[in-house]
C-alpha atoms as an extended CHARMM CRD file, in Angstrom:
* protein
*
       212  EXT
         1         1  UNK       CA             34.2310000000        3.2110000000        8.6920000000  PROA      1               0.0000000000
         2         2  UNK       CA             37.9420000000        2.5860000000        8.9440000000  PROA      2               0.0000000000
         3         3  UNK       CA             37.1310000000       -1.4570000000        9.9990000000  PROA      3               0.0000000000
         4         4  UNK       CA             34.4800000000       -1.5570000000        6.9670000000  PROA      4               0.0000000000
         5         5  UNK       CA             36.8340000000       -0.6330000000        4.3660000000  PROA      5               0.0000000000
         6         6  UNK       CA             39.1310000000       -3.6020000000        5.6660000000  PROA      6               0.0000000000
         7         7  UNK       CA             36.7040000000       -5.7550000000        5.5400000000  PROA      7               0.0000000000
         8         8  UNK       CA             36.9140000000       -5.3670000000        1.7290000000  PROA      8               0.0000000000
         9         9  UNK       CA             40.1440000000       -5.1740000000        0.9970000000  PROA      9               0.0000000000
        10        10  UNK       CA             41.6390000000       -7.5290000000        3.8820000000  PROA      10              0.0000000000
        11        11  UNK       CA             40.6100000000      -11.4560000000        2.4840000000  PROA      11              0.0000000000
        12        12  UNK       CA             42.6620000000      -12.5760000000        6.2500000000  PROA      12              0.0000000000
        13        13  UNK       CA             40.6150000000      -10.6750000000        8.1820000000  PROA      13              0.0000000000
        14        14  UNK       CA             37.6320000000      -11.9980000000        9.3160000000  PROA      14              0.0000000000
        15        15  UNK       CA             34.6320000000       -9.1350000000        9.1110000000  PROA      15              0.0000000000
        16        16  UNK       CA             32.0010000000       -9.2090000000       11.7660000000  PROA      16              0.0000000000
        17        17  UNK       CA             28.6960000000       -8.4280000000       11.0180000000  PROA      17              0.0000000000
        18        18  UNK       CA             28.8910000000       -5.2290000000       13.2470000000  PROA      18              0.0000000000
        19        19  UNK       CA             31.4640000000       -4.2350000000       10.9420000000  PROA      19              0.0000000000
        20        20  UNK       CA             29.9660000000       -4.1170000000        7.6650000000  PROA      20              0.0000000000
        21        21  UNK       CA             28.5970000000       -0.8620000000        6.5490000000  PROA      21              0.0000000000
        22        22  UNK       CA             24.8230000000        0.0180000000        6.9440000000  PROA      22              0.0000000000
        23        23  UNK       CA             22.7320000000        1.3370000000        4.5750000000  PROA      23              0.0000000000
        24        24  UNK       CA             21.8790000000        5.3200000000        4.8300000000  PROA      24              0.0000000000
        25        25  UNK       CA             18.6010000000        5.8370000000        3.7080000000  PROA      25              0.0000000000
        26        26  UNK       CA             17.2450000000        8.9690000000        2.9980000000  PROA      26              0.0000000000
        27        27  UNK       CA             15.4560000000       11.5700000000        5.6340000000  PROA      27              0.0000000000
        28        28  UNK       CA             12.2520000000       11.2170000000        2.6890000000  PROA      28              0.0000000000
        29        29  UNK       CA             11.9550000000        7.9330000000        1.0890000000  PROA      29              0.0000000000
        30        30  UNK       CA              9.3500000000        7.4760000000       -1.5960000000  PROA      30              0.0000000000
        31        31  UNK       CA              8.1940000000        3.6050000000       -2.8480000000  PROA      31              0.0000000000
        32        32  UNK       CA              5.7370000000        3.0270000000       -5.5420000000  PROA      32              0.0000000000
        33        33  UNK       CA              3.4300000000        0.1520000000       -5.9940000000  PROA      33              0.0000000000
        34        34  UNK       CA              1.6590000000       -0.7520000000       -9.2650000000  PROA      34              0.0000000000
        35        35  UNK       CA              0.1380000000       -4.2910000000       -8.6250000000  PROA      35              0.0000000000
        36        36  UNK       CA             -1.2850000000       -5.4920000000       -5.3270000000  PROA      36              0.0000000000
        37        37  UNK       CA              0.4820000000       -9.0820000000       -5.5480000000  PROA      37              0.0000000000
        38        38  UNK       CA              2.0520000000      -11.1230000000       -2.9020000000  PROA      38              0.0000000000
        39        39  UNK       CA              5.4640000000      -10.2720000000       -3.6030000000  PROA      39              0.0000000000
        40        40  UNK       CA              5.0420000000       -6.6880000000       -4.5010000000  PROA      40              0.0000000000
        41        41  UNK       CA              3.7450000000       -5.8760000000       -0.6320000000  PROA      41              0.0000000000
        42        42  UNK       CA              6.6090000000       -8.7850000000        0.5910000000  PROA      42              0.0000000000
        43        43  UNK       CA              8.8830000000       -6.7440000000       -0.7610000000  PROA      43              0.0000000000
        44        44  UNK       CA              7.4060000000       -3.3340000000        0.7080000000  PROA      44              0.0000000000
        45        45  UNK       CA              6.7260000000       -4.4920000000        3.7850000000  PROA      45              0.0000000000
        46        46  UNK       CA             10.5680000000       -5.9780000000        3.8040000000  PROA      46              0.0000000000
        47        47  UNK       CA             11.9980000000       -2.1640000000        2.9790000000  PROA      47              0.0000000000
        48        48  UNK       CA              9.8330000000       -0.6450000000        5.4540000000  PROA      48              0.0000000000
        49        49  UNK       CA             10.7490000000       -3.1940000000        7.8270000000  PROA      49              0.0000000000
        50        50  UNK       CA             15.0100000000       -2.3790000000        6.9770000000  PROA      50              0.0000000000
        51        51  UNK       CA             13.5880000000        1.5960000000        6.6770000000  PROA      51              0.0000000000
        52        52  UNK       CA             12.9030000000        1.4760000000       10.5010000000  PROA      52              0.0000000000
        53        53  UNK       CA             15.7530000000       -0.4090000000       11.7960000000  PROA      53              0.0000000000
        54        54  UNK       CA             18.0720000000        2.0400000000        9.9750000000  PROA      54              0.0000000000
        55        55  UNK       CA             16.1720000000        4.8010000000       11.8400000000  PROA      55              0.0000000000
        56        56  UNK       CA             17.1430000000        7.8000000000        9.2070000000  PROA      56              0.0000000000
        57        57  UNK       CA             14.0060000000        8.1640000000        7.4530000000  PROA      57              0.0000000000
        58        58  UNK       CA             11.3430000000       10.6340000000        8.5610000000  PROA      58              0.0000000000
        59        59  UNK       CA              8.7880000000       10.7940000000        5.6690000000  PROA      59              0.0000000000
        60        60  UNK       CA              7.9320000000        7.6710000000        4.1250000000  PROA      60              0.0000000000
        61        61  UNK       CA              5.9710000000        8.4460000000        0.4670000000  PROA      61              0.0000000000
        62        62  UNK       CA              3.5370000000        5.1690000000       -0.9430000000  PROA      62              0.0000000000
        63        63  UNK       CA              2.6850000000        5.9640000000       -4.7570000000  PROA      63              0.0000000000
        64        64  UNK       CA             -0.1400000000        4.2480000000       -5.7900000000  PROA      64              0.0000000000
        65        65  UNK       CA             -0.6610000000        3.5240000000       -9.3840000000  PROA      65              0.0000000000
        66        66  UNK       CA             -2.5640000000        0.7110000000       -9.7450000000  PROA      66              0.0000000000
        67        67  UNK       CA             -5.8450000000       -1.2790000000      -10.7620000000  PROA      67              0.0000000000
        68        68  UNK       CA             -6.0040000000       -3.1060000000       -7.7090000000  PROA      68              0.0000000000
        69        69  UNK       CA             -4.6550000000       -6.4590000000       -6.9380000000  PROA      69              0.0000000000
        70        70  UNK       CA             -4.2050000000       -9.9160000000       -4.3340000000  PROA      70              0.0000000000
        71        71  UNK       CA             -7.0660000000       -9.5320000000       -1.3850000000  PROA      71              0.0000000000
        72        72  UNK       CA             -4.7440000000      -10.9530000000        1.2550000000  PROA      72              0.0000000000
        73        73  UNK       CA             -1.1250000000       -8.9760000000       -0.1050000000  PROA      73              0.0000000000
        74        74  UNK       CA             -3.4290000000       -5.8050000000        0.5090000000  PROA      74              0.0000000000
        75        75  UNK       CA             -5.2880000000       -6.6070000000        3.8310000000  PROA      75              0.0000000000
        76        76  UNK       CA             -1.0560000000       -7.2630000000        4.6320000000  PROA      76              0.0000000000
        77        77  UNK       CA              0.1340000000       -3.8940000000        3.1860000000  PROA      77              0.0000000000
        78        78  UNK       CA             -2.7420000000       -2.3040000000        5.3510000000  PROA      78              0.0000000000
        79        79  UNK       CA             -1.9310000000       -4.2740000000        8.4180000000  PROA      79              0.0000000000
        80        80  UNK       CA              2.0060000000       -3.2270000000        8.1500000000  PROA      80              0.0000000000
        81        81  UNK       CA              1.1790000000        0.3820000000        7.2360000000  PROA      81              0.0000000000
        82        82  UNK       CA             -0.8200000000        0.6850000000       10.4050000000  PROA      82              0.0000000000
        83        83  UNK       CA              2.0320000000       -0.2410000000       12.3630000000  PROA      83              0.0000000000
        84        84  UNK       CA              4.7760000000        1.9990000000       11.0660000000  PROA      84              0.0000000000
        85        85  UNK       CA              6.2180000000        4.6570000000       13.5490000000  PROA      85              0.0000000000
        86        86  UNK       CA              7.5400000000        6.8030000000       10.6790000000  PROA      86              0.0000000000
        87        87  UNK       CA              4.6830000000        9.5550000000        9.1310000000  PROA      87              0.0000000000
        88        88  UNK       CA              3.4130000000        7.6530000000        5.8820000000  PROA      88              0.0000000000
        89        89  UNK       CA              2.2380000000       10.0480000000        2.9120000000  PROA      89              0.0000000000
        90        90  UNK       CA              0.0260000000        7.7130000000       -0.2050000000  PROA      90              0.0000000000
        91        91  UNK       CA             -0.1510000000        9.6100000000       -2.7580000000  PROA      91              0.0000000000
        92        92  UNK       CA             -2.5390000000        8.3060000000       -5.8930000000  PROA      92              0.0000000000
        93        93  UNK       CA             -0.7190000000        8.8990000000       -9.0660000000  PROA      93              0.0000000000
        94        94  UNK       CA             -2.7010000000        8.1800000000      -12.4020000000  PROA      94              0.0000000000
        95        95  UNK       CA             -5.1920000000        5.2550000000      -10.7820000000  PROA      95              0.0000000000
        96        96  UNK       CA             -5.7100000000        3.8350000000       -7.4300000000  PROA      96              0.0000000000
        97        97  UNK       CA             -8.1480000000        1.7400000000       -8.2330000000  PROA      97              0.0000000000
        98        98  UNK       CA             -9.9470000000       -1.0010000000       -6.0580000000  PROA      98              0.0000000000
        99        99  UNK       CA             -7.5980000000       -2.4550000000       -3.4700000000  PROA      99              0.0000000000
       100       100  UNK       CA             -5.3300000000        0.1590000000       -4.1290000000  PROA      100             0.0000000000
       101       101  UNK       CA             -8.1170000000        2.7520000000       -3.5140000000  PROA      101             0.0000000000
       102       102  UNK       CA             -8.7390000000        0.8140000000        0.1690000000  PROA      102             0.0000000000
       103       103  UNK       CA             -4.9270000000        0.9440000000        1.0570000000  PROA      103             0.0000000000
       104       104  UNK       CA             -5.3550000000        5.4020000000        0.1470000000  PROA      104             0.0000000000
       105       105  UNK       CA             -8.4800000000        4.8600000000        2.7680000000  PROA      105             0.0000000000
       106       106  UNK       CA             -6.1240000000        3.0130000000        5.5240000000  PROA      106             0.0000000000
       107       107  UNK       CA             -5.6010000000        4.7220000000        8.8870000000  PROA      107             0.0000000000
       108       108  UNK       CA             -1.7070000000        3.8510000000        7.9230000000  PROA      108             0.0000000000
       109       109  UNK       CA             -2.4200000000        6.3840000000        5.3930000000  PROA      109             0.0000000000
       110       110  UNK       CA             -1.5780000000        9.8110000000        7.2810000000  PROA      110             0.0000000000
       111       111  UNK       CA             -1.6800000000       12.0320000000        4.7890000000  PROA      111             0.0000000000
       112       112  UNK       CA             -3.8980000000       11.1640000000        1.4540000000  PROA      112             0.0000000000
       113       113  UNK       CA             -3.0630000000       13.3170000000       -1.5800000000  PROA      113             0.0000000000
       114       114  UNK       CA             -4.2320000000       13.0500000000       -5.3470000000  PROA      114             0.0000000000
       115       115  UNK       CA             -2.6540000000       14.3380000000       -8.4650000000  PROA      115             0.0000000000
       116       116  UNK       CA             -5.0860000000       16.0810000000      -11.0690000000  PROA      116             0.0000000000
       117       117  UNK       CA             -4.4180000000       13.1630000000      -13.4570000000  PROA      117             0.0000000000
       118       118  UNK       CA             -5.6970000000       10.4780000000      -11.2870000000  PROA      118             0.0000000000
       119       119  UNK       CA             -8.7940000000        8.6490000000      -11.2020000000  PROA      119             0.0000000000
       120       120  UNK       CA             -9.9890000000        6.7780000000       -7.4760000000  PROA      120             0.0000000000
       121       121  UNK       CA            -12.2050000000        3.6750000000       -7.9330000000  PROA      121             0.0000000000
       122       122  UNK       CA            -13.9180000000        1.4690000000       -5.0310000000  PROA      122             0.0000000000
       123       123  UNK       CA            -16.1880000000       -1.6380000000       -5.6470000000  PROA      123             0.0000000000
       124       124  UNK       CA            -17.6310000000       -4.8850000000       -3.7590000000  PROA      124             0.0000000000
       125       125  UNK       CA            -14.8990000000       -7.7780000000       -3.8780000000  PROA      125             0.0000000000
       126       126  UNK       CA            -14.6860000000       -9.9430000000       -6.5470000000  PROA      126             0.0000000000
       127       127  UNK       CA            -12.4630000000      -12.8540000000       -6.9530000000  PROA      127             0.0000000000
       128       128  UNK       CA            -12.0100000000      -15.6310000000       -9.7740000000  PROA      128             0.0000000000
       129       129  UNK       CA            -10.4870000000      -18.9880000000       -9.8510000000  PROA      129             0.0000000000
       130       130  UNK       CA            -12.8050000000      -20.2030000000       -6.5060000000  PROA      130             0.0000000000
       131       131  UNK       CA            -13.6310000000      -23.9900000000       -7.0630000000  PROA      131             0.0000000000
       132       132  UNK       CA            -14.7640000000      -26.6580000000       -4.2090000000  PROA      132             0.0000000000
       133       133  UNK       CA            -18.0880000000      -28.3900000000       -3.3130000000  PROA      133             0.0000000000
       134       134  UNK       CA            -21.2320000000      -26.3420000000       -1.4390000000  PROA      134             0.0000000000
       135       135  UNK       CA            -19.9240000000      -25.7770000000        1.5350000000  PROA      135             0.0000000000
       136       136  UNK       CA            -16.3910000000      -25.1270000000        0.6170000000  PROA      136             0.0000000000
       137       137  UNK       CA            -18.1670000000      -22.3640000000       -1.6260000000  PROA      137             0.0000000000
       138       138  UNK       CA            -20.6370000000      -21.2680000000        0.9180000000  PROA      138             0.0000000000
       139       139  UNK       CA            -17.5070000000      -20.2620000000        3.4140000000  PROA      139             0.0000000000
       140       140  UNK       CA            -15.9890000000      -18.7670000000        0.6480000000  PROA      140             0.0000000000
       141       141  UNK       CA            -18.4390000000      -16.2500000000        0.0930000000  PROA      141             0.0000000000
       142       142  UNK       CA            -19.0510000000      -15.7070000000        4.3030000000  PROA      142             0.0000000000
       143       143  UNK       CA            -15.3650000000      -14.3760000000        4.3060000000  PROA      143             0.0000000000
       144       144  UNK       CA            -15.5590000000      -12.4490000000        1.4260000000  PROA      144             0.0000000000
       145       145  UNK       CA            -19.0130000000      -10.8950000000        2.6960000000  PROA      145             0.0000000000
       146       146  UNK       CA            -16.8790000000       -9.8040000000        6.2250000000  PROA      146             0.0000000000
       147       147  UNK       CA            -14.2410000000       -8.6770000000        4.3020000000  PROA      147             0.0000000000
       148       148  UNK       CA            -16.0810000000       -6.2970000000        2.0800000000  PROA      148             0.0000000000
       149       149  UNK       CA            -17.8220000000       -4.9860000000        5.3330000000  PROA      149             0.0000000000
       150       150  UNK       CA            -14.7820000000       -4.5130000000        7.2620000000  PROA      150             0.0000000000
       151       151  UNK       CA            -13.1440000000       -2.5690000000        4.3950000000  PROA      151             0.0000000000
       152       152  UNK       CA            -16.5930000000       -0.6190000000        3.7890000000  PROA      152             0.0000000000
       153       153  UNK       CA            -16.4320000000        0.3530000000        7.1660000000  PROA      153             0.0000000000
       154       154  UNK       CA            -12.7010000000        1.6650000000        7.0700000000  PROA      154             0.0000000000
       155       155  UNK       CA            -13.4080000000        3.6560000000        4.1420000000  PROA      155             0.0000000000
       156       156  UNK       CA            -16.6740000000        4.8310000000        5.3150000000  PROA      156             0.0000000000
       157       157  UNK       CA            -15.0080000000        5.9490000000        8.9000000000  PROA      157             0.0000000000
       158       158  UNK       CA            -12.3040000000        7.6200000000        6.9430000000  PROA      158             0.0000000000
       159       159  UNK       CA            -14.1630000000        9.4730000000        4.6930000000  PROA      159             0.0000000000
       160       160  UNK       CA            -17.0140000000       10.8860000000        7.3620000000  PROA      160             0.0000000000
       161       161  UNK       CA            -20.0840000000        8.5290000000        5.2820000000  PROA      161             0.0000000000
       162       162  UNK       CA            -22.1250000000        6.6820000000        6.9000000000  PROA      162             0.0000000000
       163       163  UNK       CA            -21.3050000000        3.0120000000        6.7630000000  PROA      163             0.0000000000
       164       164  UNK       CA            -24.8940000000        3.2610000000        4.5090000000  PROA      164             0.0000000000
       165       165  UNK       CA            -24.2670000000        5.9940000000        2.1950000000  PROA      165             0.0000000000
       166       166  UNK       CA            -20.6770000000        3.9630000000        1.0740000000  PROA      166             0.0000000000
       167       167  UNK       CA            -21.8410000000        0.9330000000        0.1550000000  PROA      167             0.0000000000
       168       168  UNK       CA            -24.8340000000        2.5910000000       -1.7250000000  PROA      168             0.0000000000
       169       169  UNK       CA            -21.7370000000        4.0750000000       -3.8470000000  PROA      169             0.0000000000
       170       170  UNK       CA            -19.6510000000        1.0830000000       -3.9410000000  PROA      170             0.0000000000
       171       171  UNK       CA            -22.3180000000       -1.3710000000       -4.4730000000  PROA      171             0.0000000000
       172       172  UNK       CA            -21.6850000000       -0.3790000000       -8.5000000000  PROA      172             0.0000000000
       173       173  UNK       CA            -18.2840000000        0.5300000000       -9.9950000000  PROA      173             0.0000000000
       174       174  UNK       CA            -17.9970000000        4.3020000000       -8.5690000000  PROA      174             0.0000000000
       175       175  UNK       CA            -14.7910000000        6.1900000000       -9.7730000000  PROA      175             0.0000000000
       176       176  UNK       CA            -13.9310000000        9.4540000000       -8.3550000000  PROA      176             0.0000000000
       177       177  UNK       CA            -12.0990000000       12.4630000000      -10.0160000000  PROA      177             0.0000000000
       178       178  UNK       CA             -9.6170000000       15.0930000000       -8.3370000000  PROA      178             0.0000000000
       179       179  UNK       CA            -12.7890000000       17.0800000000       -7.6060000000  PROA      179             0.0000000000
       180       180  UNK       CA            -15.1330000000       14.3400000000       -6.6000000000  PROA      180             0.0000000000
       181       181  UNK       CA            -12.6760000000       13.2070000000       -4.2620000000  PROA      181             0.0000000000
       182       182  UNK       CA            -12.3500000000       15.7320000000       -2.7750000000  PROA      182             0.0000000000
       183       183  UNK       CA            -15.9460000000       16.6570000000       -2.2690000000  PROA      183             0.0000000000
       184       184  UNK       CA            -16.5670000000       12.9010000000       -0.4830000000  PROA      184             0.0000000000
       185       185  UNK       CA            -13.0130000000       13.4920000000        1.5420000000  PROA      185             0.0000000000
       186       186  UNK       CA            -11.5920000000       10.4490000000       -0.0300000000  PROA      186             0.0000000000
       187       187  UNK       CA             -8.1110000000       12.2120000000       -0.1930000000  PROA      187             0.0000000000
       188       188  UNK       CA             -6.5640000000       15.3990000000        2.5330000000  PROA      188             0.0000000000
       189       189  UNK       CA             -5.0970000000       17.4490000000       -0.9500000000  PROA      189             0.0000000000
       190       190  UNK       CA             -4.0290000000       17.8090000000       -4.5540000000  PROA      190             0.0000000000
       191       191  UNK       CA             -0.3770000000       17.2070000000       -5.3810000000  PROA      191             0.0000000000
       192       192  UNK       CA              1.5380000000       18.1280000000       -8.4910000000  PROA      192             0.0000000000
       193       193  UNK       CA              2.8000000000       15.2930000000       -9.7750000000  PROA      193             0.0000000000
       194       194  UNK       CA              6.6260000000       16.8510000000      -10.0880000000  PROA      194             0.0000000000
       195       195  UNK       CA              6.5620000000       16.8170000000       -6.0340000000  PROA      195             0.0000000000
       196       196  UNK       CA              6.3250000000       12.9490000000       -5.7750000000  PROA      196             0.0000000000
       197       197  UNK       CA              9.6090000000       11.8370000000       -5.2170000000  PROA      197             0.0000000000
       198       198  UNK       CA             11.5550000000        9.6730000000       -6.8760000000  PROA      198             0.0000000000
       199       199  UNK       CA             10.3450000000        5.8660000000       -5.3370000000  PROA      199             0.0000000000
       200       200  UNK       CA             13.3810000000        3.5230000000       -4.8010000000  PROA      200             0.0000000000
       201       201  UNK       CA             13.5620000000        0.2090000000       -6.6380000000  PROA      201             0.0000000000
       202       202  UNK       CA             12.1730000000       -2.4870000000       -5.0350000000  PROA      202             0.0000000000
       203       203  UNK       CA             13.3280000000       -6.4570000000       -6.2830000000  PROA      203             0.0000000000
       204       204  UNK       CA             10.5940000000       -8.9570000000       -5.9880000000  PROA      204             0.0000000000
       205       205  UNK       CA              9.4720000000      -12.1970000000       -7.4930000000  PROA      205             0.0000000000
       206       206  UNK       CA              6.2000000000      -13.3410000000       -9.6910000000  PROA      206             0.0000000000
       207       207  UNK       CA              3.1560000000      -14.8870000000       -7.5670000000  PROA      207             0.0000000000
       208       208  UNK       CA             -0.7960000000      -15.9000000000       -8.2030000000  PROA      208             0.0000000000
       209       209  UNK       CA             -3.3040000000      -12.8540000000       -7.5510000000  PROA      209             0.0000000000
       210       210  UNK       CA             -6.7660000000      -13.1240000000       -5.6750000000  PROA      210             0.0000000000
       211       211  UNK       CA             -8.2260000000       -9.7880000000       -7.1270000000  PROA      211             0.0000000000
       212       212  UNK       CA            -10.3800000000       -7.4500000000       -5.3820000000  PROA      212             0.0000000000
């Protein structure tokens, strides 16, 4: 501590990088996302990346309050949640609503709770903006297809549906209360919303969205 506070204060000394203070976060950490864009999970996946390094942190919270968002930013967010050592607690607070409602169904997931305000929505993927010839089209909608089947089948698995009985839901806009989501196991518990904790800011920039 003693060498960091020269660092500051001493311009002739030169400061390693070993000698610079390190960030202290806290034993629970809460981080909230609202829209599933590219930079929003960069800049999640960034602080959970700094999160583990530090080592301090024990609970990690993920509030969810969002309509959904970028295909490939939440296929990422999924990906990086899987891999996280530290227990990770998503909480859906108000809506968690299309690819947010896949990232509450991700193994990375833990612990799933709901708050009684909150409304869960799942649907097939949808994405605008697509433009090409036949075949550019054509492999287009292949990968979307194997995408909407490999996220049917997370959900489905997570839940305890049959891969069947979920996409007979999903195949229409199907939005879940607290209680409904509870009786389909789409969430572990109810939280009150006063035990969320306070997320930490998170700086990112502006990019396109691919919606699901």
């Amino acid at each position: 501590m003693f060498k960091a506070l020269l660092c500051l204060f001493l311009v002739s000394a030169p400061c390693r990088a070993e000698d610079a203070p390190k960030p202290d976060f806290p034993i629970k950490l809460s981080i909230e996302l609202e829209d599933v864009t590219p930079s929003a999970v960069n800049a999640i996946v960034s602080k959970l990346d700094e999160i583990e390094k530090v080592g301090t942190t024990q609970e990690i919270w993920l509030r969810l309050n969002s309509y959904g968002g970028d295909v490939e930013a939440g296929q990422k967010l999924i990906s990086r949640l899987d891999q996280v050592q530290i227990p990770v607690t998503c909480v859906a607070d108000f809506k968690a609503m299309s690819m947010a409602a896949l990232i509450l169904e991700s193994p990375g997931c833990k612990t799933r709770l709901m708050t009684e305000r909150t409304v869960l929505m799942f649907h097939h993927a949808s994405v605008g903006g697509v433009s090409g010839n036949s075949d550019v089209l054509l492999m287009f909608l292949n990968w979307l297809t194997r995408l909407d089947s490999s996220m049917a089948k997370m959900c489905a698995k997570r839940m305890g549906m049959t891969l069947e009985a979920f996409e007979a839901k999903s195949s229409k806009t199907w939005f879940l209360d607290v209680d409904e989501a509870k009786v389909y196991r789409a969430i572990d518990d109810v939280v009150d919303s006063q035990k969320i904790p306070l997320p930490i800011k998170l700086d990112e920039q502006k990019s396109p969205l691919w919606f699901l």
